[in-house]
C-alpha positions as CSV (number, residue, x, y, z in Angstrom):
1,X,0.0,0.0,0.0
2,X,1.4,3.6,-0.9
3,X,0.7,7.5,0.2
4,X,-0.1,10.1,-2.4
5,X,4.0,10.6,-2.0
6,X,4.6,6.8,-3.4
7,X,5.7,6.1,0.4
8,X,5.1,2.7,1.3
9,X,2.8,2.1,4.1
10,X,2.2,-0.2,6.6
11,X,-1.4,-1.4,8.3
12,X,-0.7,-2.6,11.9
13,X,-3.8,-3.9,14.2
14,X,-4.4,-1.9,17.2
15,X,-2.0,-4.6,19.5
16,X,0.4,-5.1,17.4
17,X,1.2,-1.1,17.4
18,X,0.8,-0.7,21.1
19,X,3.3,-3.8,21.2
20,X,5.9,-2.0,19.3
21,X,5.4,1.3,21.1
22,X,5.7,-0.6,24.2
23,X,8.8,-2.4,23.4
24,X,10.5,1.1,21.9
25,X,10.1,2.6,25.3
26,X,12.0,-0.3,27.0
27,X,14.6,-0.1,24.5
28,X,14.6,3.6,25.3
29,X,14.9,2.9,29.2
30,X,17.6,0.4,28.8
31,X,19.8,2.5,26.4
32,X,19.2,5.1,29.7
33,X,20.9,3.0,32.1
34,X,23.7,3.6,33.0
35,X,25.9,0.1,33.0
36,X,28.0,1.1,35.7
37,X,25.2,2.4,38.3
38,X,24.9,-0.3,41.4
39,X,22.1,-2.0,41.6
40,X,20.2,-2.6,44.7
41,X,19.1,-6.8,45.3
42,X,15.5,-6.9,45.6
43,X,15.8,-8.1,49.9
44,X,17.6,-4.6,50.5
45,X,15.4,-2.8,48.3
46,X,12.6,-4.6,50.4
47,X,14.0,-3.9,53.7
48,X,14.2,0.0,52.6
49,X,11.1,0.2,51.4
50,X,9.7,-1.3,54.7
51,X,11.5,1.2,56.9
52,X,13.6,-1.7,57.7
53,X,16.9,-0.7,56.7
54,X,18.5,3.4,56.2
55,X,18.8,3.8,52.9
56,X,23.1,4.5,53.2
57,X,23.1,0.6,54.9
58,X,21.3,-0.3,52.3
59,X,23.2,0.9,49.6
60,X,26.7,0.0,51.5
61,X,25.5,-3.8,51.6
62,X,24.9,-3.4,47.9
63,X,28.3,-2.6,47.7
64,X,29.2,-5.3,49.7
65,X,31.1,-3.2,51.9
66,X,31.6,-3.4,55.5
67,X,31.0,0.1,58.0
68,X,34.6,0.4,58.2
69,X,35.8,-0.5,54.5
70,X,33.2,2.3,53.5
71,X,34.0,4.4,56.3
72,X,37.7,4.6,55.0
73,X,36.8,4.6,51.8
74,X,35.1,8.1,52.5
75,X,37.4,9.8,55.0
76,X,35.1,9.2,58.0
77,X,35.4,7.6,61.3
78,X,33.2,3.6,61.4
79,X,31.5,5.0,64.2
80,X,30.2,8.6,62.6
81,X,28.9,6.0,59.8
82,X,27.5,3.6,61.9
83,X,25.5,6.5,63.6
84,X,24.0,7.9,60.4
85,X,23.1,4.2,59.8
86,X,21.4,4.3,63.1
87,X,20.0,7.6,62.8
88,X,21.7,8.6,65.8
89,X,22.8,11.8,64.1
90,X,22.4,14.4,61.6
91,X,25.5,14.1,59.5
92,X,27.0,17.1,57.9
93,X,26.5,17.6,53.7
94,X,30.0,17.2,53.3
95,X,30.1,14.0,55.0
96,X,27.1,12.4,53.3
97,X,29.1,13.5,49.7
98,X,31.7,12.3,50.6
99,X,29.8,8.4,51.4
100,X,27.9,9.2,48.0
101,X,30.7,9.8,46.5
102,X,32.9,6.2,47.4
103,X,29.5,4.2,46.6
104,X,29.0,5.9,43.6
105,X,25.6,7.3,44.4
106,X,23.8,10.3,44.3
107,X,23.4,11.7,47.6
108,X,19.6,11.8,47.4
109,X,20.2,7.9,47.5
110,X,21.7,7.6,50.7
111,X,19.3,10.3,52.8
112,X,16.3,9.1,54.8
């Protein structure tokens, strides 16, 4: 079948062009991610999303990362992050971009 213009078209039913629009905006959204983001295991992302688990403790056992490895790894004493972990304290912004920063989140991430 052809246009006025001699372009060739194409008759599609209904599903089958809400199929390929559907599977155009995944392609989109996985072109979008970036490959060397971490990624969250569904438990911790559970235990978050229940109020189980800070969101920096979650993301540092994504890392697989002990207090103190990530503690070092960011320039702060274990115990200053195991009391943002335990929302003991209100940490400084420097010191929560500086965590962000050696997991390789945004800092939005890591705040409760």
């Amino acid at each position: 079948m052809t246009n006025a213009a001699s372009d060739t078209m194409v008759v599609l039913t209904a599903e089958e062009y809400r199929s390929l629009v559907e599977d155009a905006g995944d392609a989109a959204l996985a072109d979008a991610v970036d490959r060397n983001a971490p990624m969250m295991p569904s438990e911790l992302l559970n235990a978050l999303l229940n109020g189980d688990l800070h969101p920096l403790a979650a993301w540092r056992k994504a890392a697989g990362l002990s207090q103190a490895a990530l503690a070092q790894k960011a320039g702060i004493r274990t115990a200053t992050l195991s009391d943002i972990e335990g929302g003991k304290i209100d940490p400084r912004l420097s010191t929560m971009k500086a965590v962000a920063g050696a997991l390789g989140v945004d800092i939005d991430d890591i705040t409760a």
